[in-house]
Structure formats: C-alpha cells, structure tokens
PDB file with SEQRES, HELIX, SHEET and CRYST1 records, atoms N, CA, C and O in Angstrom:
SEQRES   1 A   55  UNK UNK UNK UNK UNK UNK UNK UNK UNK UNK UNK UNK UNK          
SEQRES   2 A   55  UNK UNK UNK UNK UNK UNK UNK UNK UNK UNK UNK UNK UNK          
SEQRES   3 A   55  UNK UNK UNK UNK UNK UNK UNK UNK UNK UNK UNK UNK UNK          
SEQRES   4 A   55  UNK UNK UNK UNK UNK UNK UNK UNK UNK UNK UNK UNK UNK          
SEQRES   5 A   55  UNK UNK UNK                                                  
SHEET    1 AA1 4 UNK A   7  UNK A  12  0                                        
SHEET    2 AA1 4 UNK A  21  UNK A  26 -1                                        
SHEET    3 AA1 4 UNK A  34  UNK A  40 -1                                        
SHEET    4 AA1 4 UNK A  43  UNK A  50 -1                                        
CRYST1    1.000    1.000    1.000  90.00  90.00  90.00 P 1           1          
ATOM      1  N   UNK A   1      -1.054  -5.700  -9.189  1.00  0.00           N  
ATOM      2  CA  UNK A   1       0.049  -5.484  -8.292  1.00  0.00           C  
ATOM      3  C   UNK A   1       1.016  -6.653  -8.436  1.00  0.00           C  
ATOM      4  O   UNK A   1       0.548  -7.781  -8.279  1.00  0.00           O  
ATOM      5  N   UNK A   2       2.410  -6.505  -8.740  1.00  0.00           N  
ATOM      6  CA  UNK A   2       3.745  -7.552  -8.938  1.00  0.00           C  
ATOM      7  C   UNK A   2       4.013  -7.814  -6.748  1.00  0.00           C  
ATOM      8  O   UNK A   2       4.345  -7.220  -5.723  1.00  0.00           O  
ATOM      9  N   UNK A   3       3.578  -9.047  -7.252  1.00  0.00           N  
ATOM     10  CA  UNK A   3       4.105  -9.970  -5.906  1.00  0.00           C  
ATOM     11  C   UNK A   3       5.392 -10.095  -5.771  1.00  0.00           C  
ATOM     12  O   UNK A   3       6.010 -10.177  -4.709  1.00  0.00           O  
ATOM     13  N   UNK A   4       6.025 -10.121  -7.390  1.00  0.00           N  
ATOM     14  CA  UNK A   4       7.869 -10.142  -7.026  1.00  0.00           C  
ATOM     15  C   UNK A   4       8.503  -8.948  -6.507  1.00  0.00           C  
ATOM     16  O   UNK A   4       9.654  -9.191  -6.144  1.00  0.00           O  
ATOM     17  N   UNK A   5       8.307  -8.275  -6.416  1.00  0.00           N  
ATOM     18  CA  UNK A   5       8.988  -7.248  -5.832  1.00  0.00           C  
ATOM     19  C   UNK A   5       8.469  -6.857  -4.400  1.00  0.00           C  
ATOM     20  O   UNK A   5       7.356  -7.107  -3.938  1.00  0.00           O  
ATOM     21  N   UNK A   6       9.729  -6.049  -3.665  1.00  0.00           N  
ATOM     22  CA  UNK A   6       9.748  -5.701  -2.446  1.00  0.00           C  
ATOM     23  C   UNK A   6       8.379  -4.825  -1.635  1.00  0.00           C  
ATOM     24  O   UNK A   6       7.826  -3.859  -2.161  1.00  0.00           O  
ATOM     25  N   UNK A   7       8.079  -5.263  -0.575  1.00  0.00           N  
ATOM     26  CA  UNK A   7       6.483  -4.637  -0.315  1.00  0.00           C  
ATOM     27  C   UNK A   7       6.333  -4.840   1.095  1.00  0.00           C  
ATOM     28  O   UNK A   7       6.679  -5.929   1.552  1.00  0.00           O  
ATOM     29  N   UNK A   8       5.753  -3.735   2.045  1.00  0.00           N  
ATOM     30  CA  UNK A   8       5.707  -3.558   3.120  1.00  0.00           C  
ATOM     31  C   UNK A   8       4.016  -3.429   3.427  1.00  0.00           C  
ATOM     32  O   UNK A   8       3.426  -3.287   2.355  1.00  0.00           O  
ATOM     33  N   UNK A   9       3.219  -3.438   4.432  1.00  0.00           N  
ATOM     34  CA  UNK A   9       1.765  -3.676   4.557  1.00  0.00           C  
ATOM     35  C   UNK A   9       1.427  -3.468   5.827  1.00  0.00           C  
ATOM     36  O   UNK A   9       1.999  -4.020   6.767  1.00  0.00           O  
ATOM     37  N   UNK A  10       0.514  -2.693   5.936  1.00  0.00           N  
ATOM     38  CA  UNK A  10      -0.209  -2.789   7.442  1.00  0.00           C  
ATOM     39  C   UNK A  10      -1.527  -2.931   7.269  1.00  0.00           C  
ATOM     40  O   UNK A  10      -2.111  -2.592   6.241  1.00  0.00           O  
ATOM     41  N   UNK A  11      -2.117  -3.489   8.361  1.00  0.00           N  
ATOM     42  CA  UNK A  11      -3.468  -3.735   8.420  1.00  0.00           C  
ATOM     43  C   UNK A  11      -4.116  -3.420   9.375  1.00  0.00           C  
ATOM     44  O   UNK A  11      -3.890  -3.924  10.476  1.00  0.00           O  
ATOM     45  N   UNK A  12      -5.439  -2.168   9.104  1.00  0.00           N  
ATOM     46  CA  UNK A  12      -5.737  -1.295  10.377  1.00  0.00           C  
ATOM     47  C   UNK A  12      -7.307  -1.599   9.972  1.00  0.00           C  
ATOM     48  O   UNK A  12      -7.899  -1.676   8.896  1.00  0.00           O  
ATOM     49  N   UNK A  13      -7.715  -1.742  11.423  1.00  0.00           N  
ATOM     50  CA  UNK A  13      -8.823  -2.597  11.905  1.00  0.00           C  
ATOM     51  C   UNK A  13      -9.659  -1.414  12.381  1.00  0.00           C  
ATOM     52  O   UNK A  13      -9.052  -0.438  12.820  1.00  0.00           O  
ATOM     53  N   UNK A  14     -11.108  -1.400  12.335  1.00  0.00           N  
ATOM     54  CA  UNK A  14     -11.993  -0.260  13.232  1.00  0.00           C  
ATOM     55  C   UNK A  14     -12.739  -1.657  13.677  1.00  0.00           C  
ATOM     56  O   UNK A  14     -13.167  -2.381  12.778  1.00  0.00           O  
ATOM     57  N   UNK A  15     -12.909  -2.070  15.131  1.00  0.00           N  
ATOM     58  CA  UNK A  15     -13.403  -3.210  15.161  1.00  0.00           C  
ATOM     59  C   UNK A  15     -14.658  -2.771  15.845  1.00  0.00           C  
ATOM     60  O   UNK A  15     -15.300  -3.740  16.250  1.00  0.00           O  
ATOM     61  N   UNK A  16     -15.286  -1.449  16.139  1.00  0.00           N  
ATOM     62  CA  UNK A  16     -17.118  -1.688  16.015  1.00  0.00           C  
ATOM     63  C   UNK A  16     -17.473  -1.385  14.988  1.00  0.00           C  
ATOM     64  O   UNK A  16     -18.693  -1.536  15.044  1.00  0.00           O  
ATOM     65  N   UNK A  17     -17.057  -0.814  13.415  1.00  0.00           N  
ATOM     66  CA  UNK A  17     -17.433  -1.224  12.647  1.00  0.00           C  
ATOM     67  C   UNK A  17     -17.270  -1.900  11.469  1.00  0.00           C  
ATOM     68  O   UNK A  17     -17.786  -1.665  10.376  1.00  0.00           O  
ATOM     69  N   UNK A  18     -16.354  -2.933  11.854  1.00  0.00           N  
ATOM     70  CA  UNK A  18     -16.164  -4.341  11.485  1.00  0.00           C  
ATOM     71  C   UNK A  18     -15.742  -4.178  10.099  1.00  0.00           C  
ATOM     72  O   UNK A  18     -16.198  -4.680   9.072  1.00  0.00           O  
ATOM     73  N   UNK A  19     -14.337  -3.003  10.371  1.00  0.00           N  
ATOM     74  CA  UNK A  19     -14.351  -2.798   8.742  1.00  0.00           C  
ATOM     75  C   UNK A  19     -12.647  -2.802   8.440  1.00  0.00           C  
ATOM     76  O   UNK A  19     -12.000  -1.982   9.090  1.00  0.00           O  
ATOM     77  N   UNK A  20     -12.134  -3.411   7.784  1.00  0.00           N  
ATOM     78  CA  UNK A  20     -10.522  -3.450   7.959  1.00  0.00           C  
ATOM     79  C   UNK A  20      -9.916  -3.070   6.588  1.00  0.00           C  
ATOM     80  O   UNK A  20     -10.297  -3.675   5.585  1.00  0.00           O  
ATOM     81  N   UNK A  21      -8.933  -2.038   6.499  1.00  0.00           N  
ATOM     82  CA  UNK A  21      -7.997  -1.332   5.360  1.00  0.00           C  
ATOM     83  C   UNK A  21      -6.589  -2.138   5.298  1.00  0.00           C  
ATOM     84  O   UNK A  21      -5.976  -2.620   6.250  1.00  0.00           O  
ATOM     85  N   UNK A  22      -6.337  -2.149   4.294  1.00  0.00           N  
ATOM     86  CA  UNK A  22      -4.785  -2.417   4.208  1.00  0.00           C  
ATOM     87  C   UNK A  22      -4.250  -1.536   3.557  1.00  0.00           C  
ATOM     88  O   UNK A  22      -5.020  -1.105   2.699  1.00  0.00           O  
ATOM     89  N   UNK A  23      -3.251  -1.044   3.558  1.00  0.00           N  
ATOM     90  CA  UNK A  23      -2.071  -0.735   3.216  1.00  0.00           C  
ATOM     91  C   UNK A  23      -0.813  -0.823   3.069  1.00  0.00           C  
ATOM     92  O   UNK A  23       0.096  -0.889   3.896  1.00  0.00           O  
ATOM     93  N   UNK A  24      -0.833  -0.816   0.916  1.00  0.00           N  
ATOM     94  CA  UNK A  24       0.625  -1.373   0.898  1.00  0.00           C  
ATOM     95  C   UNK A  24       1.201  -0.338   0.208  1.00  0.00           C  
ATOM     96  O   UNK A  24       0.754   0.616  -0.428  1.00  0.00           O  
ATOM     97  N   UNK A  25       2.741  -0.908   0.589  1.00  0.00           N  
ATOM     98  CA  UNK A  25       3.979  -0.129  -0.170  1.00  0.00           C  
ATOM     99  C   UNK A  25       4.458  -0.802  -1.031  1.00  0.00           C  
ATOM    100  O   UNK A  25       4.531  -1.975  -0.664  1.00  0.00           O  
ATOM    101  N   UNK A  26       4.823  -0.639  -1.998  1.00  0.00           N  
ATOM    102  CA  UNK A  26       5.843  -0.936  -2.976  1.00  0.00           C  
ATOM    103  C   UNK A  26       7.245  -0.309  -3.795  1.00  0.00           C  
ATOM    104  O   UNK A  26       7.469   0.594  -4.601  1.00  0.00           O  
ATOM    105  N   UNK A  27       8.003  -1.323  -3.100  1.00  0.00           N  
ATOM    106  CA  UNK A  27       8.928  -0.600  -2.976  1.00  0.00           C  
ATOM    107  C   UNK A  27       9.631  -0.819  -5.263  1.00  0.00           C  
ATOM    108  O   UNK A  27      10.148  -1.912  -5.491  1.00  0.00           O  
ATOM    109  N   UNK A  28       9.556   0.095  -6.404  1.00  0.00           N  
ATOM    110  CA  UNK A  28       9.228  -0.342  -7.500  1.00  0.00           C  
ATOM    111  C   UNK A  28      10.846  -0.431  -7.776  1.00  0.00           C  
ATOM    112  O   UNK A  28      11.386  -1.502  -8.053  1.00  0.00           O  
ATOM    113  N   UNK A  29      11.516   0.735  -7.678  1.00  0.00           N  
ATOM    114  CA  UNK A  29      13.219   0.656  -8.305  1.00  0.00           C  
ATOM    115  C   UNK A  29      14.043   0.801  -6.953  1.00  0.00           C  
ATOM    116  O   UNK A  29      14.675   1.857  -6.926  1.00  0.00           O  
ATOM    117  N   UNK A  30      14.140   0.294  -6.233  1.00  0.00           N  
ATOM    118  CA  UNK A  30      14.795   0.312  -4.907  1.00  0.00           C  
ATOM    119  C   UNK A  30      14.119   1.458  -4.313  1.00  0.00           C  
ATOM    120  O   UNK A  30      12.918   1.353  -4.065  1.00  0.00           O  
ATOM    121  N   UNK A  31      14.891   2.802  -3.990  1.00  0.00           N  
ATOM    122  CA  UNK A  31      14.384   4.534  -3.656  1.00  0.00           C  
ATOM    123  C   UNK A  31      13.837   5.125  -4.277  1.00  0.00           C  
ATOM    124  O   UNK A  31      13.174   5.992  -3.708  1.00  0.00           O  
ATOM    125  N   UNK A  32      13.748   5.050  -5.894  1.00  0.00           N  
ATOM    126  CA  UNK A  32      13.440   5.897  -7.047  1.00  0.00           C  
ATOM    127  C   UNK A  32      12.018   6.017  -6.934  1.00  0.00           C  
ATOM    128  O   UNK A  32      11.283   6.979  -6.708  1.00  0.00           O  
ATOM    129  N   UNK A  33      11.834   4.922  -7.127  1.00  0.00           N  
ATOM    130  CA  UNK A  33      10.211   4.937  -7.311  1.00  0.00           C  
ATOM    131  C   UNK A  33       9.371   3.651  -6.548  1.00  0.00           C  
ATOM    132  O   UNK A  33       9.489   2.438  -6.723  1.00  0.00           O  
ATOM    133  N   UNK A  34       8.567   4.341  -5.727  1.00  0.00           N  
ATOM    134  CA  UNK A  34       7.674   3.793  -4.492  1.00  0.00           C  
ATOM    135  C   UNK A  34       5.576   4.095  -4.578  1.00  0.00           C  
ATOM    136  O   UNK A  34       4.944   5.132  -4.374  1.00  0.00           O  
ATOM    137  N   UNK A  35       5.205   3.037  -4.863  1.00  0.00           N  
ATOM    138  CA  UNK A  35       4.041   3.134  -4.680  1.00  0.00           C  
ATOM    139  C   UNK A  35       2.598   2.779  -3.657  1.00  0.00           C  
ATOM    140  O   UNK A  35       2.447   1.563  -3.545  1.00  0.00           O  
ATOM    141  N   UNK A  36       1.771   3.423  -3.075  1.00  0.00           N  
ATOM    142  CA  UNK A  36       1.273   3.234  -1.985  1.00  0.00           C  
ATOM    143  C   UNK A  36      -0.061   2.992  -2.643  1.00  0.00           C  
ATOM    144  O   UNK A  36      -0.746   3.611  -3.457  1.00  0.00           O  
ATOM    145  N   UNK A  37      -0.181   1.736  -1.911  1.00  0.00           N  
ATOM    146  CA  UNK A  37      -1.970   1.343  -2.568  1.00  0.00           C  
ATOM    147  C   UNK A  37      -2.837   1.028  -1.513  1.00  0.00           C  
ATOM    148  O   UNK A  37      -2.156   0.631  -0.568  1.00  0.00           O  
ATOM    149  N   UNK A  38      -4.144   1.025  -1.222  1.00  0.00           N  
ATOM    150  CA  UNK A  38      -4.959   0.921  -0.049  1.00  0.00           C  
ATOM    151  C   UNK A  38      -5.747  -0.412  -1.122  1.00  0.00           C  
ATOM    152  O   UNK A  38      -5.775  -0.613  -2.336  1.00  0.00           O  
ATOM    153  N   UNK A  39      -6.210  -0.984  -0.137  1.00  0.00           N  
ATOM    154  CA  UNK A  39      -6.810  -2.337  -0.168  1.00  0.00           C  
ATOM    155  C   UNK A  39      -8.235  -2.149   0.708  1.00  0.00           C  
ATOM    156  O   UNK A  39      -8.203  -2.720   1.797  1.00  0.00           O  
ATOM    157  N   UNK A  40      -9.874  -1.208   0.295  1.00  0.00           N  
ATOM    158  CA  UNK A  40     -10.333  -1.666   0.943  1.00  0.00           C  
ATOM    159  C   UNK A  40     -11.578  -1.972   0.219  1.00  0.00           C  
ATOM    160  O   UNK A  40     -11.958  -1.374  -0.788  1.00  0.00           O  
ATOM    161  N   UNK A  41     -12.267  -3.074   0.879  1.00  0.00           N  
ATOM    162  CA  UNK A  41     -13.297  -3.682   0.349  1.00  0.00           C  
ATOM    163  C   UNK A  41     -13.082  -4.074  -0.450  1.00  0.00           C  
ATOM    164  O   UNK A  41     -13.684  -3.617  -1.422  1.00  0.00           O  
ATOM    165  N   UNK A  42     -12.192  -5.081  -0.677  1.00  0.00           N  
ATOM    166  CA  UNK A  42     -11.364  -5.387  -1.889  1.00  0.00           C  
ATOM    167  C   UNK A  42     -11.420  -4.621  -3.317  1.00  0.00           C  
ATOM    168  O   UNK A  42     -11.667  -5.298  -4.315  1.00  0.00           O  
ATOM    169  N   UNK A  43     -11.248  -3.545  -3.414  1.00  0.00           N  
ATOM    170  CA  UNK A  43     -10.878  -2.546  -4.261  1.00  0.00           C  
ATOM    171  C   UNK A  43      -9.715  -1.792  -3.956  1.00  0.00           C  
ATOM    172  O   UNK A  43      -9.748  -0.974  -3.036  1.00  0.00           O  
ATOM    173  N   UNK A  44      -8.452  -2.023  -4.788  1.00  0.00           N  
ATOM    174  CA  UNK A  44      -7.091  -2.367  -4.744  1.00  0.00           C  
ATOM    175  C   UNK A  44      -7.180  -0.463  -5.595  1.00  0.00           C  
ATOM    176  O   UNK A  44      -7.585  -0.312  -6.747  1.00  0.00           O  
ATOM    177  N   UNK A  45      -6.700   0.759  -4.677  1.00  0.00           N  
ATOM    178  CA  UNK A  45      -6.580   1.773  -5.321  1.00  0.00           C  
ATOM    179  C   UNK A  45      -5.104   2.521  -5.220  1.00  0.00           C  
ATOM    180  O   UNK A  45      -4.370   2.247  -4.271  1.00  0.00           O  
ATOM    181  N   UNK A  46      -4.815   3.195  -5.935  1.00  0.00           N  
ATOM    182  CA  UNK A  46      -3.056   3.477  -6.092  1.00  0.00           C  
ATOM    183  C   UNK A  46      -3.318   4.679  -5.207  1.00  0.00           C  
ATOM    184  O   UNK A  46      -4.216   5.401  -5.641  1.00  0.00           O  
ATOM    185  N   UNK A  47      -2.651   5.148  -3.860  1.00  0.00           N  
ATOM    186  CA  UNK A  47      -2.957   6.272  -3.376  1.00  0.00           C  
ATOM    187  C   UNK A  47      -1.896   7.442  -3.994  1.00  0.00           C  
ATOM    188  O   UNK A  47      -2.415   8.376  -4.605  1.00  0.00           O  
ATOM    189  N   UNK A  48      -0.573   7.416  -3.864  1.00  0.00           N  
ATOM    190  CA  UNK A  48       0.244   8.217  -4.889  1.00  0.00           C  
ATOM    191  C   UNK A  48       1.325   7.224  -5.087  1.00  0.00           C  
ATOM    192  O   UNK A  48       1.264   6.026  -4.810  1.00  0.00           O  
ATOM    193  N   UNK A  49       2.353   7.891  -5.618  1.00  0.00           N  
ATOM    194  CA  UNK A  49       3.455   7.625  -6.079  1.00  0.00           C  
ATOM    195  C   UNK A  49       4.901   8.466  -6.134  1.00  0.00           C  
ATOM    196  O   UNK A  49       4.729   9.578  -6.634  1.00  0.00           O  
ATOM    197  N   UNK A  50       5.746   8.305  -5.894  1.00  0.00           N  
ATOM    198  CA  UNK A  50       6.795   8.908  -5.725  1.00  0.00           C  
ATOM    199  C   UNK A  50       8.321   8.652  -5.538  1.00  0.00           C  
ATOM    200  O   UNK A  50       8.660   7.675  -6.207  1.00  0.00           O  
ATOM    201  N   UNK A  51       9.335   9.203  -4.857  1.00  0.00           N  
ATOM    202  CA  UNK A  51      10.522   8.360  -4.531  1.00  0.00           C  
ATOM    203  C   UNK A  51       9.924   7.649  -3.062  1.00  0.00           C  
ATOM    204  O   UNK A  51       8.727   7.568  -2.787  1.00  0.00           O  
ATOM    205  N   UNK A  52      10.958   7.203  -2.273  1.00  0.00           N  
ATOM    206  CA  UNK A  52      10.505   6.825  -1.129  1.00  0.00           C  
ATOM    207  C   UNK A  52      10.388   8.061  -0.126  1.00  0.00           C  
ATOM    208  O   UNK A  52       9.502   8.183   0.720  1.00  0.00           O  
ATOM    209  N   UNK A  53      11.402   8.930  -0.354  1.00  0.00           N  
ATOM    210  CA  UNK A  53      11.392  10.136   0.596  1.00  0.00           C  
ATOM    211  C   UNK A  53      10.375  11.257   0.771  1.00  0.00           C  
ATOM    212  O   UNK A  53      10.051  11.969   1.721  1.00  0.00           O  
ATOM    213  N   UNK A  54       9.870  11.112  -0.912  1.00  0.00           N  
ATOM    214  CA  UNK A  54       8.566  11.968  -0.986  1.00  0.00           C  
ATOM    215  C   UNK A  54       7.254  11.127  -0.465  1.00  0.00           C  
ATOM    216  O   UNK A  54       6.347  11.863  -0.076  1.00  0.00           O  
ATOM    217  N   UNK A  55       6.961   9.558  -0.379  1.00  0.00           N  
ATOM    218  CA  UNK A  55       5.791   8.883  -0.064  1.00  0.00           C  
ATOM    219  C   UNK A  55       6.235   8.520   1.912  1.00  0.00           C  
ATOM    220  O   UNK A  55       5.435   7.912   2.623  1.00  0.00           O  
TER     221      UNK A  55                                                      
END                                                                             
C-alpha cells in the first residue's frame, strides 16, 4: 500500500471480543480510481476497486 497518496481509515472495534478491523480508502487518481482495503489481523486484503462513486 503507497503511503503517498490520499487515504481515508476507520477503525471498528468489537470490544468483548477483543478484535479490531480497519478500513482503508485510497483515494488512487483523484475520482477515477479508488481502492478499499481491510486491515485485519494484520492481513492487509483489497476489498474492491472502482471510481469513487461506484466504492
């Protein structure tokens, strides 16, 4: 995953079972092209891809 470019993230918590997801955006050509990746258990997976309007 490029750290230089534009990227949005949330981080959602289940706290009785002590287990936390992230989710990021990447924002790749401004609108054109946008990619969504989940972060869990540190296994970094591409969920889709698209413009921004379609993700």
């Amino acid at each position: 995953m490029d750290r230089q470019k534009p990227w949005l993230y949330a981080t959602l918590t289940d706290a009785q079972e002590k287990h936390v997801r992230h989710l990021i955006v990447i924002f790749v050509d401004g609108s054109r092209e946008t990619w969504l990746f989940q972060i869990d258990d540190g296994v970094e997976t591409l969920i889709l891809t698209g413009t921004e309007f379609e993700t």
